[in-house]
N, C-alpha and C positions, 0 to 999 in steps of 0.2 A: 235360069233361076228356078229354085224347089225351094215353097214354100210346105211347113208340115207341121199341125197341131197335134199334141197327144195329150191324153187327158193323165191327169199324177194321181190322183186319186179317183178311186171307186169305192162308194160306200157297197160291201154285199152283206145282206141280212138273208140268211141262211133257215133262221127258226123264227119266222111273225109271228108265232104265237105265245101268251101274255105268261106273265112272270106265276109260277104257284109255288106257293111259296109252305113247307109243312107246318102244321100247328105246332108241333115242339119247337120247332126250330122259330117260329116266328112268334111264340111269348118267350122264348130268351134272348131273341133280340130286341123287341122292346123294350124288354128292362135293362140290355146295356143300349143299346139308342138314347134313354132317356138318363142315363147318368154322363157327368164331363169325364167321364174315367174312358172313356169311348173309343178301342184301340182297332181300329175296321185294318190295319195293319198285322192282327192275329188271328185276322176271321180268313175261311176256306173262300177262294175267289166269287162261289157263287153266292157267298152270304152277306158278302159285299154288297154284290147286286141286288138282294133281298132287302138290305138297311136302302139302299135308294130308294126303293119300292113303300119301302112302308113310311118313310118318311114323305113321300108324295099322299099315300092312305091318307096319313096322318093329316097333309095338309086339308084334304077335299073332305072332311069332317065341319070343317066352318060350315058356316049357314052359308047356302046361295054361291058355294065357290061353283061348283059344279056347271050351275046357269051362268057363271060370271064368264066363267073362262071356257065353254063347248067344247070342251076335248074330254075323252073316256080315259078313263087309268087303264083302260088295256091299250090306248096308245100311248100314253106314258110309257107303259112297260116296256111294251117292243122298242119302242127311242130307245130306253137305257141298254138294253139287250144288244142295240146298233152303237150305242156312245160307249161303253164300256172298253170295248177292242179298238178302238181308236186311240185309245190312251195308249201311250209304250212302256211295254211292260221292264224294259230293259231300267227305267227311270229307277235310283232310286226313292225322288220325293216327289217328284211333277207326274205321279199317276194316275188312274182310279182312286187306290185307297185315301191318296190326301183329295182327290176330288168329294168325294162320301165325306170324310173329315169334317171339309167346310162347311158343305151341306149341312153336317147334324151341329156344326159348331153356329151357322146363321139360325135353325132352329131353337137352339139353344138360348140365343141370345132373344130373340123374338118371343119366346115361351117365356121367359123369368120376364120382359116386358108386357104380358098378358096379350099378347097380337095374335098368337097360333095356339092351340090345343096342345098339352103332351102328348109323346106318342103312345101314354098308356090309354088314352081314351078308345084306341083298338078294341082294347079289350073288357070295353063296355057293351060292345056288341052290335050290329049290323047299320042299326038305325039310328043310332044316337050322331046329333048334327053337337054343334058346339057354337055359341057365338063371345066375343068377349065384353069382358063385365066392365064398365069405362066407369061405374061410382066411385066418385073421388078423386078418377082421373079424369078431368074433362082439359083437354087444354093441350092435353100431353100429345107430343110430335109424334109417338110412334104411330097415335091413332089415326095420323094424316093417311096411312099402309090399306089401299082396297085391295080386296082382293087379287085384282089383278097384277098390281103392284110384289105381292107376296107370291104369286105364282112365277111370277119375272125373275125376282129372287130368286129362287128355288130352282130354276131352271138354269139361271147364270154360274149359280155355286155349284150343281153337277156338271155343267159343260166350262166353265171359267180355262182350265188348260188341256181341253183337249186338241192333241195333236202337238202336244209340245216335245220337242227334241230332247232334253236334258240339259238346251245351252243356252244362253243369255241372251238378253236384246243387243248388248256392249259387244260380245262375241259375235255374232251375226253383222252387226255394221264392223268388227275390225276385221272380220274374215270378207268381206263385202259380199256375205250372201246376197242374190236375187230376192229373199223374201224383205230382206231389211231397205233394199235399193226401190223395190215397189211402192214401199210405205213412207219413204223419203228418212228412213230410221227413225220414224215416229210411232212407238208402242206395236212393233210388227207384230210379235208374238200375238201380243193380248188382239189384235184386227185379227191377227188369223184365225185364234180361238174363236171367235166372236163369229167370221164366217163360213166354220165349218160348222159350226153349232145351229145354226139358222138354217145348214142343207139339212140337216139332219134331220132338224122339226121338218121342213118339209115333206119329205119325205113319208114321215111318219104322222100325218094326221095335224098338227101341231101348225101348220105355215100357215092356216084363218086366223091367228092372233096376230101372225106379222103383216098381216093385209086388212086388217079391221080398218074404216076407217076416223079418225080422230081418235082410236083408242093411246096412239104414243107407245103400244107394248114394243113396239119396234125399238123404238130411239131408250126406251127405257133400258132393255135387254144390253144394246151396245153400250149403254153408260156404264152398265153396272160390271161390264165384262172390264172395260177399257180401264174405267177406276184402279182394278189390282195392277198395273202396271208401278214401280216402285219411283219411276222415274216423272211421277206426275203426282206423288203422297204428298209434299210441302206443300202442291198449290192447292190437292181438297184442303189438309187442314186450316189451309188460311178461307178457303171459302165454308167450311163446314163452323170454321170460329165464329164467324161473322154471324151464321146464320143462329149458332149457339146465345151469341149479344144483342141479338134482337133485331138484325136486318132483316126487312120484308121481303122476303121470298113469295113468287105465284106458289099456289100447291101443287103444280107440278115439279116444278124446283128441288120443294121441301121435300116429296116424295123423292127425287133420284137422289139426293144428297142424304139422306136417312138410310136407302138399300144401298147407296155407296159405304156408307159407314158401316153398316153391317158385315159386307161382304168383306171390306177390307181388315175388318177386327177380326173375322174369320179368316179369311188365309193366311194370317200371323197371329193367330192365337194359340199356336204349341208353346210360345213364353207365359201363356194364361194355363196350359192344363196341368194337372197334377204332375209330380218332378219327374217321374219316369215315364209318363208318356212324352212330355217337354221333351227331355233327353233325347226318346228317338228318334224326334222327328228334327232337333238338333246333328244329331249324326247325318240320317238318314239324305239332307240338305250338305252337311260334310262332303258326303258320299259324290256327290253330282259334281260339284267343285272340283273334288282330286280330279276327277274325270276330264274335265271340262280344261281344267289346268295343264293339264298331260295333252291333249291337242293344241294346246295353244304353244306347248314349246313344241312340241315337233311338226308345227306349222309356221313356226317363228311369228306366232300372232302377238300383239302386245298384252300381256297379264291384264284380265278383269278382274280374278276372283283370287283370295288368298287363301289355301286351305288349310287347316292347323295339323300341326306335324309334332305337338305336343299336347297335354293335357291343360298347358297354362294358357296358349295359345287360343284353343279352343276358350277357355273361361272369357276371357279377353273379347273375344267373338262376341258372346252370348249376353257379355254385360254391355257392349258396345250396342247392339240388335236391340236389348230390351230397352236400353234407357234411352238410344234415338226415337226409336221408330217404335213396339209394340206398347211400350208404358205410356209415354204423350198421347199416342192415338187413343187406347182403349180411356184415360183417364178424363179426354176430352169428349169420348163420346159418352160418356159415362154423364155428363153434367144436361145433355138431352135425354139419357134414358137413364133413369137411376136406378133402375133394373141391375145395371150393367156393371154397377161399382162391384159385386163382390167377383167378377173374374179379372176387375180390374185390381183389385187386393191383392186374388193368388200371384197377379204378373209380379207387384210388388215384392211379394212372400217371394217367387222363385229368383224373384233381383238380387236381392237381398243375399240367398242361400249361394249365388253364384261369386257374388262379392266377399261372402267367408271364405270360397275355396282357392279365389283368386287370392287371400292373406294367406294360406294355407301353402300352397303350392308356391308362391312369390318364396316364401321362408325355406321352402326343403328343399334340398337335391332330390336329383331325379329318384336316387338309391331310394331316401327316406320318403318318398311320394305315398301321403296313403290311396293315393287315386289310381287305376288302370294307367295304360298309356295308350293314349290315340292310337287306334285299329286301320292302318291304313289300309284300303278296301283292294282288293285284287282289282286291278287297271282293266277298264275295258277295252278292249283291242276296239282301235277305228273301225273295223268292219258292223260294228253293232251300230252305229252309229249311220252308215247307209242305208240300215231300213226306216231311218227319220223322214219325214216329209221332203224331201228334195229343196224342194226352195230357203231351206232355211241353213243348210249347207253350204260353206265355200262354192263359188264358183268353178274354182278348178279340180271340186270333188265330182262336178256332173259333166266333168269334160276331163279329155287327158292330157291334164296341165299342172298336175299336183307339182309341189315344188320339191323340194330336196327335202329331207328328217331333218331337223335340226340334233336329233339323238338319236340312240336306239328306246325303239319300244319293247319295254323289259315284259310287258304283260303279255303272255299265251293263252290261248282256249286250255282251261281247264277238264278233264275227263270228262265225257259226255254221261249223264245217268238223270233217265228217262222218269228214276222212282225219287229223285232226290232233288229241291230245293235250296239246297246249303250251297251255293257258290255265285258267284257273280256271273257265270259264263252262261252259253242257253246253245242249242243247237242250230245249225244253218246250214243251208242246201243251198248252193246256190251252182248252177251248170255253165254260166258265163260270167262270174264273180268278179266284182269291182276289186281291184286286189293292189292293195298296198305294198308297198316293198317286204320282202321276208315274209309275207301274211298270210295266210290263205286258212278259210274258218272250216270245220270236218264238216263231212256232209251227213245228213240226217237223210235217213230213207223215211221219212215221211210224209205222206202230201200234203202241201197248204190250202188253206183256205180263210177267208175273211177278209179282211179290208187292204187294198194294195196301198203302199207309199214307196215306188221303186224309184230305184239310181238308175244311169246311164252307164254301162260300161267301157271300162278303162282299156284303150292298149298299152301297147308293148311296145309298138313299131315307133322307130327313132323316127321316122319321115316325116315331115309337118303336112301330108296329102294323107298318107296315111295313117296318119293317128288320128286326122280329123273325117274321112272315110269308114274305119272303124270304130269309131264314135258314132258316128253318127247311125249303123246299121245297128251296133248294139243299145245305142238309145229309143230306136224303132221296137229293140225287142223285149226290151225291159219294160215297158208299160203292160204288156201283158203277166207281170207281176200276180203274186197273192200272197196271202200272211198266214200262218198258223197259230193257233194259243198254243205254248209251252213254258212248263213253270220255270219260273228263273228265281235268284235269291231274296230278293226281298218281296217280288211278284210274282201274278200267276199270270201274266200276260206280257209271251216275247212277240214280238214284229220278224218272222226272220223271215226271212227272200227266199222263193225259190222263179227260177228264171226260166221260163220251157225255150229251148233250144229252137222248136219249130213255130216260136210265133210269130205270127205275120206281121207286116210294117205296118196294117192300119188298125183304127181301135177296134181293138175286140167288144163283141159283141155279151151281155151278163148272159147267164141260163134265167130263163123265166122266172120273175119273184126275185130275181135279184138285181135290185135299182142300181142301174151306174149312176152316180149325181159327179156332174163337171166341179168340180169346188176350184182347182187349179190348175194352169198347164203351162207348158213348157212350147214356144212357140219357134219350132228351127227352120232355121232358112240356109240355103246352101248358097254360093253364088262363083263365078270363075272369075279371076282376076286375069290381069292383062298379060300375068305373067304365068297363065294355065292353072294358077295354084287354088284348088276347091278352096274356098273359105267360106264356114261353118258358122252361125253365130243363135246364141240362143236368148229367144224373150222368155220373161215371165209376166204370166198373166195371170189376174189375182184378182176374184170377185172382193168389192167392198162390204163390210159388215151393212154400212150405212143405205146401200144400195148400189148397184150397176157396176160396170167394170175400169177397174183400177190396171195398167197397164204401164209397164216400165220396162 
């Protein structure tokens, strides 16, 4: 018997030191921070991380946050400097950039409710604190929001999808990854988010809030993360109504049920922003779907997701998405903050303008379409999708058990160019490459570095000794993994692999200052059958957001 744990991720923070951010540069993001026109989607990746930055400034301007919550913005900063590259940059919607989104979209909403400062009060000057003005409003739920409450927030909305694959909870339990089998297929992603986000505070100064005791900042952070899960929005609304009609709620209640609301009107609030930011981040959600759909036939997974392959199709989508799901929520949350009603208008406004184009395009042929035609996105070859978190993959992706194509996969690596942006494809090195049938991604002479989420490598060898012997030597050498930043098309941050040939079977050791944090692992055991035959079999083990160890 061989037992053998290896750790799938290591957080390495490379630069601890805090975000500075130049004066030009940080009064013209304020003034787009503080407009809904807010496209962190056009911004250079480190100005990204700048709007994170100031939007935390922004927060600890209140009165008293500072003492509320014992953390320094220079450990803020460094967290996001370490949360940033954990996002996949390969995504096109489940990124950084829609991460920052939310964030300035919960401020947003928070700020027109008089609960936070705008972010222009920066530029009032070093010492100016800010508290809000509750005359006239005495009564009102949002004032239920302490500071720390608001700091939970804010912290949930930049960490809410980190470490997301680009693929579904549906897709995860019909592929029957390990991460969805751990969580019993209840809300995997959003638990994972939840605790990888909580190593990361650790880590970085931030873990006294989740150990306070009687503060609840713990169980608050998990609620608020777990809420955006899509497959649990019917039952807040029916508990978020109630609370709207006058059921008494403790104030703790009404506190996680108000940051749920928020959080949730922000991760689906691109049907609230102006039409062509709407638009993008409508493709950009397109974009992961084709993706995600293209694996699932050539895994002969069952279809979760439908992607539009026309312009009506798309309309159809958009009017489907607003009037389920982003109109009813924003219109109901809107009757506890009445703040809220004029983003809940534009959802209306952008309803409305999608249901003309759907009478528009219903009437024309394709010929006489006055609209574009759906951009279908260059296919990501499965190999991008191995530098995803391992456990939220196929089973027989971290083993050599992949099943047959169901097609061919029409999409190739695009030409490699190091100065350029404009493509779907991104570089990858990889020396002992998990390799698809026909597939193998160009190699990049560059070396990686930053956060690892490595695969297991695949054989070749028909033997069932030997494919599960080869496995199991390249599963030993994969964990000493590491990731490089390289810009890809709609991001500045790719995950690509490179795999060092001579690393050794046990966990590697960080260089100083740079924290390995266990988040998850891969638990393999070998054993010999009666019939001489090694059999291989692998646990996943998976810290709880909520606390201690979750094991399947």
């Amino acid at each position: 018997m061989y037992n053998h744990t290896q750790t799938t991720v290591s957080h390495h923070v490379h630069d601890i030191s805090p975000i500075v951010i130049p004066a030009h540069t940080r009064a013209h993001l304020i003034n787009s921070i503080d407009s809904w026109h807010f496209e962190p989607q056009n911004l250079p990746e480190e100005e990204v991380l700048f709007c994170a930055q100031i939007l935390f400034e922004s927060l600890f301007r209140i009165e008293h946050m500072r003492e509320d919550i014992g953390v320094s913005l220079d450990d803020i900063s460094v967290f996001l400097k370490h949360l940033q590259p954990l996002y996949c940059g390969h995504n096109s919607y489940h990124n950084f950039q829609h991460a920052v989104d939310v964030m300035q979209a919960s401020q947003a909403f928070l700020c027109a409710a008089g609960v936070v400062p705008p972010v222009s009060i920066l530029l009032d000057g070093d010492d100016c604190t800010w508290r809000p003005n509750k005359l006239g409003k005495e009564g009102r739920l949002a004032f239920d929001l302490n500071n720390t409450c608001l700091f939970a927030l804010y912290i949930a909305a930049i960490g809410h999808d980190v470490g997301h694959p680009g693929l579904t909870n549906m897709f995860m339990k019909n592929a029957k990854a390990p991460l969805s089998d751990v969580y019993d297929n209840k809300s995997a992603l959003e638990q994972m988010h939840c605790a990888l986000l909580i190593q990361a505070m650790r880590h970085h100064g931030l873990g006294k809030l989740l150990d306070r005791p009687d503060s609840g900042f713990r169980k608050m952070l998990a609620g608020i993360v777990l809420a955006t899960d899509m497959s649990v929005h019917y039952q807040f609304i029916r508990d978020f109504q109630s609370l709207v009609d006058g059921r008494e709620y403790s104030l703790d209640r009404r506190q996680l049920l108000l940051c749920q609301a928020i959080i949730k009107c922000a991760d689906i609030s691109n049907p609230s922003r102006p039409p062509g930011v709407s638009h993008y981040w409508a493709n950009a959600l397109m974009a992961e779907w084709t993706y995600q759909a293209s694996l699932e036939k050539r895994w002969s997974l069952p279809p979760s997701v439908t992607p539009s392959e026309c312009p009506l199709d798309q309309v159809r989508g958009q009017i489907f998405f607003i009037g389920s799901y982003a109109k009813p929520l924003m219109d109901l949350v809107a009757q506890a903050v009445p703040e809220m009603e004029i983003f809940a208008c534009q959802c209306t406004t952008n309803l409305a303008m999608w249901v003309a184009r759907r009478e528009v395009l219903s009437s024309a042929s394709a010929e006489d379409s006055p609209y574009p035609p759906v951009v279908i996105p260059c296919l990501r070859p499965p190999e991008d999708f191995l530098t995803s978190f391992p456990l939220t993959l196929p089973a027989f992706v971290l083993t050599a058990d992949e099943p047959p194509a169901s097609g061919e996969w029409h999409s190739t690596y695009p030409p490699s160019d190091s100065s350029s942006s404009s493509d779907f494809g991104s570089e990858v090195h990889v020396d002992h490459p998990v390799i698809f049938p026909s597939l193998s991604p160009p190699a990049s002479p560059a070396p990686s570095v930053g956060s690892s989420y490595a695969l297991a490598t695949r054989s070749s060898s028909s033997s069932l000794a030997s494919n599960t012997s080869d496995a199991t030597q390249a599963m030993r050498a994969a964990y000493s993994a590491s990731v490089r930043k390289k810009k890809s098309f709609h991001h500045r941050y790719s995950w690509n692999v490179t795999i060092s040939s001579g690393s050794s079977p046990g966990i590697s050791t960080p260089p100083p200052l740079l924290a390995t944090i266990p988040k998850a692992a891969l638990l393999l055991s070998e054993s010999t059958a009666s019939n001489r035959t090694t059999v291989t079999s692998v646990t996943a083990i998976v810290s709880s957001p909520i606390g201690g160890i979750t094991e399947g």
